[in-house]
C-alpha positions in Angstrom: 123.2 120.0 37.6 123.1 115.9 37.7 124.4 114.0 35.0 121.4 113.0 33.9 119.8 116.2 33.7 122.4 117.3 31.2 121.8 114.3 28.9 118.0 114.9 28.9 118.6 118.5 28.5 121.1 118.2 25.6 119.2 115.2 23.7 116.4 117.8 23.6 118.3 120.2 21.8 119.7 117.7 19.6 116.3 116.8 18.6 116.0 120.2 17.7 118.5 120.5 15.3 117.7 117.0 13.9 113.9 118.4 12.9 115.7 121.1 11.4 117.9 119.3 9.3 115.4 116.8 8.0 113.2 119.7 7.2 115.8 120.6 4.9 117.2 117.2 3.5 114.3 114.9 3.0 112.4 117.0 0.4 115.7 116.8 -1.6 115.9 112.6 -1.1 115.8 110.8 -4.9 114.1 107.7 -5.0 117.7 105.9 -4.7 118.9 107.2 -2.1 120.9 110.3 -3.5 120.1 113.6 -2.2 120.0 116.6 -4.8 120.3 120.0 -5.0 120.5 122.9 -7.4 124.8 122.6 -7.1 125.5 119.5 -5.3 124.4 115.6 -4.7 124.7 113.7 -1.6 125.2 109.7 -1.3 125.4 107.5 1.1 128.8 108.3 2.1 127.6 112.5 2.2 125.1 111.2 4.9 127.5 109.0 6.8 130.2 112.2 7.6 126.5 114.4 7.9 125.6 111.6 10.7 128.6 111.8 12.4 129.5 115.8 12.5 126.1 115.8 14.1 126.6 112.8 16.5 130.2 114.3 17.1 129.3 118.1 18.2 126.2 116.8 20.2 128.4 114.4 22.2 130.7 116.6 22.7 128.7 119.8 23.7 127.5 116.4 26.2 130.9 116.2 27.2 131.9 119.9 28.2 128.8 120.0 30.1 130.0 116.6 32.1 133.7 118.7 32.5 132.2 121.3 35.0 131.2 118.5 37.4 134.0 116.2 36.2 137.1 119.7 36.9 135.5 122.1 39.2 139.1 124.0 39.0 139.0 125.2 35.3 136.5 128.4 35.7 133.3 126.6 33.9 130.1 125.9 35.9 127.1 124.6 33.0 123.7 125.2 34.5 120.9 125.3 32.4 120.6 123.7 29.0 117.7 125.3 27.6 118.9 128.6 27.9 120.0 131.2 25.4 123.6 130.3 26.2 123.5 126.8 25.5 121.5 127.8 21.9 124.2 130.1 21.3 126.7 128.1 21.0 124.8 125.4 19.3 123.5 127.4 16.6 127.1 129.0 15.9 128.2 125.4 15.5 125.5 124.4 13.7 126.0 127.6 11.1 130.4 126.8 10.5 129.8 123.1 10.9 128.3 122.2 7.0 131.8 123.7 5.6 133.4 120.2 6.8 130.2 118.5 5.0 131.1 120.3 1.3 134.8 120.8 1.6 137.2 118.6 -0.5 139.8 117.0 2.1 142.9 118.0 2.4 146.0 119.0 4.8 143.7 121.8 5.8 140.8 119.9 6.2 142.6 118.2 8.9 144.3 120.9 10.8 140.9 123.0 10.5 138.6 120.1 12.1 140.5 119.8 14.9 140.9 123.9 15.1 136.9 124.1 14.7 136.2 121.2 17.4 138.3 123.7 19.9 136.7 126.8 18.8 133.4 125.4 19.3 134.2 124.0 23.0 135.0 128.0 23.2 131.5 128.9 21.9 130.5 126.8 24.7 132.5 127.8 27.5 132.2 131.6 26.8 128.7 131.0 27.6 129.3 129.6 30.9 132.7 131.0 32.3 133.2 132.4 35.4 135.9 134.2 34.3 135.3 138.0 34.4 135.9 139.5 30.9 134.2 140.9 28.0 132.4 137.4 26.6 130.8 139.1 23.9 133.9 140.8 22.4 135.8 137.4 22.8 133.1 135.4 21.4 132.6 137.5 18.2 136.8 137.8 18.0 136.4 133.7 17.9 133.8 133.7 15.3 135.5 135.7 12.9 138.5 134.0 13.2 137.6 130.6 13.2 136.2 131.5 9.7 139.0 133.9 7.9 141.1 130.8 9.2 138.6 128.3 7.2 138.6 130.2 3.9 141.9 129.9 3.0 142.9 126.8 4.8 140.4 124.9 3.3 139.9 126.6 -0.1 143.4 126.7 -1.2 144.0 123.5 -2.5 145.8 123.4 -5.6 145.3 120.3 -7.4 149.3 119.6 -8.7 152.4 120.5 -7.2 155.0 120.8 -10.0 158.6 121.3 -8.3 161.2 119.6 -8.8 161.3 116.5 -6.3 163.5 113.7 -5.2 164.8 110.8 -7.7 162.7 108.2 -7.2 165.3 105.9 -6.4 166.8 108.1 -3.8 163.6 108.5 -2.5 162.5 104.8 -2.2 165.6 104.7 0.6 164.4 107.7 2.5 162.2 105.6 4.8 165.5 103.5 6.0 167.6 106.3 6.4 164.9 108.2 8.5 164.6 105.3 10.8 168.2 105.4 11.5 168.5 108.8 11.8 165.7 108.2 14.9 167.6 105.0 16.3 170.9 107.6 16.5 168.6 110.4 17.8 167.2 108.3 20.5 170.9 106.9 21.4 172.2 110.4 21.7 169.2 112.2 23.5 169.3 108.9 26.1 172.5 110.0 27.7 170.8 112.8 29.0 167.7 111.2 30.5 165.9 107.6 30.1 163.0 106.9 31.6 160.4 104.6 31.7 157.5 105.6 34.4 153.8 105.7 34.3 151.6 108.8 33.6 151.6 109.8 36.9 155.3 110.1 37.6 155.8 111.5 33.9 155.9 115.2 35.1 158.2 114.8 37.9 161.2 112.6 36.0 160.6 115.1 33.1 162.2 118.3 34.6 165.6 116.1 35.4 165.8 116.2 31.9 168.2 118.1 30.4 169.0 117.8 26.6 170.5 120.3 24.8 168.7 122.8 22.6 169.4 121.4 19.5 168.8 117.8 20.4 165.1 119.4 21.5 164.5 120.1 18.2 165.4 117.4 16.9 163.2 114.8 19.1 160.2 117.4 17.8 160.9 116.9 14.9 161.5 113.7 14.5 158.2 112.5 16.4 155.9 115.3 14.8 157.2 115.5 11.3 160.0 112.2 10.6 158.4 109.1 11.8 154.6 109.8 10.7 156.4 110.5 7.4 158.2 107.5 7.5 155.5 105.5 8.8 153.4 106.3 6.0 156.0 105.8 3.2 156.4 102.1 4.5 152.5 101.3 4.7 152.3 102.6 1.1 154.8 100.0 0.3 153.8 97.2 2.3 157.2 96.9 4.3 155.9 95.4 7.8 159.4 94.9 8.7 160.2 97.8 8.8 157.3 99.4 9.7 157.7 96.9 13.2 161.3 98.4 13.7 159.9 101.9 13.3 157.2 100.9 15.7 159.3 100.0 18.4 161.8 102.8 17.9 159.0 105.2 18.3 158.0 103.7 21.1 161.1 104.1 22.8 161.4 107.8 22.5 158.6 108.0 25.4 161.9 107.2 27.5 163.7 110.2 26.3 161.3 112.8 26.3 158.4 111.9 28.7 155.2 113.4 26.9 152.1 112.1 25.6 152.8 112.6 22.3 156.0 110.4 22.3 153.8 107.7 24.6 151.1 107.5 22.0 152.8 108.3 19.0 153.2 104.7 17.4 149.5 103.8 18.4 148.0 106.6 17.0 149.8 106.4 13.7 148.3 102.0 13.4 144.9 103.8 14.9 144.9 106.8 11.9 146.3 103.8 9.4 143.2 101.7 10.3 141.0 104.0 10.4 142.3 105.4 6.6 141.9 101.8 5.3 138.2 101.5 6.3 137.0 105.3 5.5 137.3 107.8 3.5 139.6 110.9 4.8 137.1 113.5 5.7 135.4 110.5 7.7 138.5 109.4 9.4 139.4 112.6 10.4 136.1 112.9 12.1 136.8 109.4 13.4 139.5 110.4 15.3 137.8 112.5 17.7 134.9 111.3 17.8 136.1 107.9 18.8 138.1 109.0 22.0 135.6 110.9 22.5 132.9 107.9 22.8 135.5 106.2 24.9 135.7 108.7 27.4 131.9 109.3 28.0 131.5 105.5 28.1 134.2 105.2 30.8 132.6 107.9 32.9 128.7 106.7 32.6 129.8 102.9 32.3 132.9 102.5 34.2 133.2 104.5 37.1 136.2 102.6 38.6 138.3 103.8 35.6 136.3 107.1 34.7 138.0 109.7 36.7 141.6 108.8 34.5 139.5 107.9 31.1 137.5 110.7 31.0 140.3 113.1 31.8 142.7 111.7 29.3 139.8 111.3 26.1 137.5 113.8 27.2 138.9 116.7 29.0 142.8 116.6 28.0 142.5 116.1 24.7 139.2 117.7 23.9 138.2 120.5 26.8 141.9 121.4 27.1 142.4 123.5 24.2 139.3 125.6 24.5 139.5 126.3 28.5 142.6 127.4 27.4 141.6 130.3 24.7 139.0 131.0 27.4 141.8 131.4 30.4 143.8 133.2 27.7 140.9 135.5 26.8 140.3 136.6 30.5 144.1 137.3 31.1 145.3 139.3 28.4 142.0 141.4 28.7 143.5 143.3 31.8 147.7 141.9 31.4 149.4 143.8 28.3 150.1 141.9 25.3 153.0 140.1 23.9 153.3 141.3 20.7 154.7 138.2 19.5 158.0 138.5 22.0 156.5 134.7 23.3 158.5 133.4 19.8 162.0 133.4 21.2 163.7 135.1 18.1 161.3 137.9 18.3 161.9 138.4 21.9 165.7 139.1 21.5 164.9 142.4 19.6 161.6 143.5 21.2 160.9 144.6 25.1 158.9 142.0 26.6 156.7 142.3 29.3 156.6 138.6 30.4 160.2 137.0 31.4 158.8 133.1 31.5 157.1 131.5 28.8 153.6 132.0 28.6 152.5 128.1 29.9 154.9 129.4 33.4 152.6 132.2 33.6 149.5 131.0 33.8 150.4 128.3 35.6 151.3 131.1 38.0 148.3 132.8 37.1 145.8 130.2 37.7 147.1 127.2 39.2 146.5 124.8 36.5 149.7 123.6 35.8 152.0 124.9 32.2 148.2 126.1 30.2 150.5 125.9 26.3 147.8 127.1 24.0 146.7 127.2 19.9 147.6 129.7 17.7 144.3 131.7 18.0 144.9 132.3 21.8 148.7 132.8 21.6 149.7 134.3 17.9 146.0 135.9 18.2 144.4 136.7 21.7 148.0 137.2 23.2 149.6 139.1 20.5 147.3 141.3 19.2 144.0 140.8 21.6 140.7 139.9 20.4 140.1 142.8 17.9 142.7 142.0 15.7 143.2 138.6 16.8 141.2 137.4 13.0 143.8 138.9 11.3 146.5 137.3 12.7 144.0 133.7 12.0 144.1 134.7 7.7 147.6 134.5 8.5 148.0 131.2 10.2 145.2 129.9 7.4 147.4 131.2 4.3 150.2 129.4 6.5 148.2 126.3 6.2 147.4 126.7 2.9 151.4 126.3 2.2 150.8 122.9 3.8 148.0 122.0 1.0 150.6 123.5 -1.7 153.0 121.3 -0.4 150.7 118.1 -0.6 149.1 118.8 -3.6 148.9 115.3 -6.1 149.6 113.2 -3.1 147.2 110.6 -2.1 144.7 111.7 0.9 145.5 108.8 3.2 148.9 109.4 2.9 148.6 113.0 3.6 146.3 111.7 6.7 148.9 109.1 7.8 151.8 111.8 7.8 150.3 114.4 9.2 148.3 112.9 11.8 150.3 114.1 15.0 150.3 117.7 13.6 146.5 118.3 14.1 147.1 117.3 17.6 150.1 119.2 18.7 148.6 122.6 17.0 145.5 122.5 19.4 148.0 122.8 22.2 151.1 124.6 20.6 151.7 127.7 18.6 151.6 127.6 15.0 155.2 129.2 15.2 156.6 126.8 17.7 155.0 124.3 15.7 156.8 125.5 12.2 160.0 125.2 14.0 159.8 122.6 16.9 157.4 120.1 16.3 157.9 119.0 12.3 155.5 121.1 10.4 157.7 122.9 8.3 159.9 119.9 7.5 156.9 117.5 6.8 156.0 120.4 4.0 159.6 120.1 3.0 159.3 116.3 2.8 156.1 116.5 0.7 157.1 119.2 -1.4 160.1 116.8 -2.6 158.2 113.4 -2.8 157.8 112.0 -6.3 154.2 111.4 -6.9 155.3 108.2 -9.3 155.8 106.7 -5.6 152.3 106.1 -5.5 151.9 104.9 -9.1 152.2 100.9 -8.6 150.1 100.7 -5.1 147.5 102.4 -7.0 146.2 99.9 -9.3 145.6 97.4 -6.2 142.3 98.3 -4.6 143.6 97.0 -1.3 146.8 99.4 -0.8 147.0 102.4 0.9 146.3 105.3 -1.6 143.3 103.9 -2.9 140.2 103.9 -1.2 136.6 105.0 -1.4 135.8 108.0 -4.1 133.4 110.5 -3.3 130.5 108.3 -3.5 131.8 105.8 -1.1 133.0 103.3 -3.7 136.1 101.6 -4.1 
């Protein structure tokens, strides 16, 4: 199908749904502006994250149709956009989608938008695989999961956390001793491997690298949970020096571990920070997809010297990704035998495991597709317990979460956004358990569990600083 056939053919059904949801919305419009209803009120700011949930899912419904033209090799081939797959997925979209609308923001909040965005791309591509597998089992496995994930992840959110946290003054110094805990980590992890080379040659340099265990953990940890942290501690406080050194020193760890995280690490966390400063959370957390999404479709229907490279980083690694891979994921473990969990590597010393390599080797094995690393609901779920009990195993993951809005609890939402921000990323790729372990999430709950909330008490009388922004109604 041509390119532009898929834009007529999705602007069409976009139409659609926007007839529908004036239908419902303008006989509720005040004469100022407000909408009303029998339990809640919209304002101008309700409208503006309405606007963009709606421009983001159409766009990128846009965008997975452009991916089967774009990657012939990842099993998807979109035909027809007026058929009952297409409306499928649009309408089970459509239906989950208003939760982000009504839901107060938080840790969850976060985690689950960017869980939701994949789960959707699966509604999508389970209507148009050509992967051989039960699709309708799968589908209705994804459905129920993406929502016993949703209750608890975004409806447990206490509103205090009372435990006993760090002195203040101890805790003011925190920020310094993090960054030179990085600056040592990057000086010891360097004499195992430094090296600065483009994104093409970042996969071949990166398996001469060859640090040991413990200093893996700690470069995941430091870059997922440490520096974000850190970052946002310093914004709150205004200390650009400092915030410039941990900048640079974030930068550098590109060198020492050669992934995309680590190259766009410090860029990200000044992209999050601006966009925190100019919106409200729930809008930047939108934001944040829905910009690199715009970029990429610009690049490929605008630029077409620079699309093939633009469009693959925005639109199809960071976006597609995640959901070809609970679809590849799906159709393997429907005729391979499960894990059973033995993928975590502390499980796997007391359980038989089928699978010697991890499970990225094995389906880049499997399907040619290079290491295909996956989110909790295709490798804690699909992989260890198959799609019928796969929702269970997603309450789990969402009470998991829910530990993470415990933990944050009383802190401001920007600063919650700030430190936080890689994690949303990493979980749409990783396991929750690697993830917990590997990658910072259980230390960043550690590190809000013990922050004094009287950190935030002088930058919050100044309407410019960090943790204060717009309230509900979009006012400052």
């Amino acid at each position: 199908m041509t390119l532009r056939g898929a834009v007529k053919a999705l602007r069409i059904q976009s139409c659609a749904i926007c007839d529908t949801v004036d239908a419902v919305i303008l006989p509720l419009t005040s004469s100022n502006g407000t909408i009303e209803g029998g339990a809640f009120s919209w304002s101008g700011a309700g409208l503006l994250r309405a606007s963009m949930l709606l421009c983001f899912f159409g766009l990128f419904f846009l965008s997975l149709a452009m991916v089967s033209t774009h990657s012939v090799a990842f099993h998807v081939r979109y035909h027809d956009a007026f058929s009952a797959s297409a409306a499928t997925a649009l309408l089970l979209t459509a239906c989950i989608a208003p939760a982000f609308q009504f839901a107060k923001f938080s840790f969850g909040y976060f985690v689950s938008f960017y869980l939701f965005t994949m789960t959707a791309g699966y509604f999508w591509l389970n209507r148009f695989s050509e992967l051989e597998y039960d699709h309708r089992t799968a589908l209705i496995s994804a459905i129920v999961s993406i929502i016993l994930f949703l209750v608890p992840a975004l409806l447990i959110r206490p509103q205090t956390n009372r435990a006993t946290t760090i002195p203040l003054k101890t805790f003011n110094h925190l920020p310094a001793c993090i960054l030179v805990f990085a600056i040592f980590t990057l000086a010891i992890s360097s004499l195992s491997g430094f090296h600065f080379v483009g994104l093409s040659e970042m996969y071949k340099y990166r398996t001469e690298l060859a640090h040991p265990r413990a200093v893996q953990y700690l470069l995941g940890n430091i870059s997922g949970a440490l520096i974000p942290f850190a970052f946002a501690c310093l914004l709150a406080k205004r200390r650009w020096l400092m915030l410039f050194a941990l900048f640079s020193v974030s930068a550098m760890y590109y060198a020492v571990t050669l992934t995309k995280v680590s190259l766009f690490l410090p860029f990200y966390l000044v992209f999050i920070a601006l966009l925190s400063m100019m919106f409200e959370a729930k809008i930047s957390a939108v934001l944040s997809l829905l910009i690199p999404l715009l970029v990429g479709l610009f690049a490929m229907i605008f630029l077409p010297d620079v699309s093939g490279q633009t469009f693959g980083l925005f639109s199809l690694r960071l976006l597609a990704i995640p959901s070809i891979s609970l679809e590849h994921y799906n159709a393997f473990f429907a005729n391979h035998p499960l894990t059973h969990f033995c993928q975590i590597s502390i499980v796997k010393r007391f359980v038989a495991c089928p699978y010697s390599d991890q499970l990225g080797v094995v389906f880049a094995n499997e399907y040619k597709l290079g290491n295909m690393n996956a989110s909790l609901f295709a490798t804690e779920g699909v992989a260890s317990v198959g799609p019928v009990f796969a929702p269970l195993s997603a309450l789990v993951c969402g009470l998991v979460i829910a530990v993470g809005n415990k933990a944050s609890a009383g802190l401001p939402d920007r600063f919650v956004l700030i430190s936080a921000s890689v994690i949303p990323q990493i979980l749409l790729n990783v396991p929750l358990s690697t993830t917990l372990l590997s990658n910072g999430l259980g230390l960043l709950f550690l590190l809000w569990h013990v922050t004094p909330r009287s950190y935030f008490d002088k930058t919050a009388r100044c309407s410019h600083e960090l943790t204060r922004g717009p309230d509900r109604e979009g006012r400052r």
